[in-house]
N, C-alpha and C positions, 0 to 999 in steps of 0.2 A: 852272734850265733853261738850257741852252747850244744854240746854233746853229752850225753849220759846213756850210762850204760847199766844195766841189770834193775831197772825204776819204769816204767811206763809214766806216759804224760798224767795221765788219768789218776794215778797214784801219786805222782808230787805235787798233782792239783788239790788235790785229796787235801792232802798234808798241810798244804796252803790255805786252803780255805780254813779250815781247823785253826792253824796257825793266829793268821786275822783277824777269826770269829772270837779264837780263847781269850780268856782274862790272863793267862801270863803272855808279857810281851817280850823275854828272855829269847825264846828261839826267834825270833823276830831281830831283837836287836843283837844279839849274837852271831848275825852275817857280815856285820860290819863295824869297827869301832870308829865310824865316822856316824852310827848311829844313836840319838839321842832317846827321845818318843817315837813308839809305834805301838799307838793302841788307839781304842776309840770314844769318844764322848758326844754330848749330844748333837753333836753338828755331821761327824762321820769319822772315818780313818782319818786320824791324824797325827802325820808325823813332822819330825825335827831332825834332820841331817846334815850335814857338809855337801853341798853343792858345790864344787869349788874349792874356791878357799873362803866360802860364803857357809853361814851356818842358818838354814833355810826352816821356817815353819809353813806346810802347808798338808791340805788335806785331799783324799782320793777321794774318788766317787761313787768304789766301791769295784771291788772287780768282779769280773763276770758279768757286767751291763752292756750293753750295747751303745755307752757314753763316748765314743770316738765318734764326733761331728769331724765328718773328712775335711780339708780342706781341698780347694783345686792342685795346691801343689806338697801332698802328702803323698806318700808313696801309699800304692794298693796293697791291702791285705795279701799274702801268699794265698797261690791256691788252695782250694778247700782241699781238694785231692792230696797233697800232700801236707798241709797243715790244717785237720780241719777244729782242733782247739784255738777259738781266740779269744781272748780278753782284753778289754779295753777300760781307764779311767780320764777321767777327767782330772789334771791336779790343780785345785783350787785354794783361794786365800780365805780365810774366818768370813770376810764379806761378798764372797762367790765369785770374786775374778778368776775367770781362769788362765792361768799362767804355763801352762803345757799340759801333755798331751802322753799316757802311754799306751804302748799296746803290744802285748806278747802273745806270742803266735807258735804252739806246737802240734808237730807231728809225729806220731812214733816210728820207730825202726824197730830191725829185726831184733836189734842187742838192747835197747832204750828206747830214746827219743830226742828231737833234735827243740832246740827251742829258740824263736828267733822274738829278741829284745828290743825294743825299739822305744825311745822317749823323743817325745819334739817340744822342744821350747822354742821362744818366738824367735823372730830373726835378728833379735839385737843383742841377742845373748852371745857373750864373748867365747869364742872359738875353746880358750881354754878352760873354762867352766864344762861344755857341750862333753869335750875330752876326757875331762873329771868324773863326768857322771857319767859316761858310758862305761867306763872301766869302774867305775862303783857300784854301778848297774851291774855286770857282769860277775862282778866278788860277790855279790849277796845274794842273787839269784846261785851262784857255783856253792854257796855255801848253805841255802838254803836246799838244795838239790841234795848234798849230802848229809843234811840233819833228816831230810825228809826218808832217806834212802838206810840212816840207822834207826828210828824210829817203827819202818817195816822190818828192819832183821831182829 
């Protein structure tokens, strides 16, 4: 769960979307130097990052779909009421395994807005990988949040 302040969701979706769509892949990989590729070719969004201590190629499905096939033991989307921003990818391999699952979920507040991160890979994935990328999750979305946020001033 992330907090920002002085940004609306709708604004660093903004930024994001643009981000993804553009041909530089600079402010992309500029949230994290555990990133390699993040741009797109004919297949989809595809990136190359540290998973881990794993250096991972695999591709999104595009955010803003509604590609989050729940599972029975997935956790429910946050209320719409208070998150009613959600996006969802599928992260898959060059030949369409799919091998996890994201989904970020914001709502705005009075000052910002709050944004809740969420990646599920399958059950066999070592505890410490899971750990790595939640906290690397959370560096690039923090650091995306503030490129998006000097871009509006």
């Amino acid at each position: 769960m992330l907090k920002a302040r002085g940004l609306t969701s709708g604004e660093f979706l903004d930024w994001m979307d643009g981000a993804f769509a553009g041909d530089d892949e600079r402010p992309l990989l500029a949230a994290h130097p555990e990133h390699y590729v993040m741009g797109t070719d004919a297949i989809g969004a595809r990136v190359v990052e540290n998973i881990g201590p794993h250096v991972c190629s695999f591709y999104m499905g595009g955010w803003g779909t509604d590609a989050m096939a729940w599972a029975e033991d997935a956790d429910e989307p946050l209320p719409e009421s208070e998150f009613p921003r959600k996006m969802s990818s599928n992260l898959f391999l060059e030949d369409g395994t799919v091998v996890g699952r994201a989904l970020i979920q914001f709502g705005d507040t009075a000052d910002g807005f709050t944004a809740n991160l969420t990646v599920y890979f399958p059950t066999s994935c070592p505890k410490d990988v899971l750990d790595h990328h939640l906290r690397h999750y959370a560096v690039e979305f923090r650091n995306w949040i503030v490129a998006a946020a000097a871009a509006r001033a």
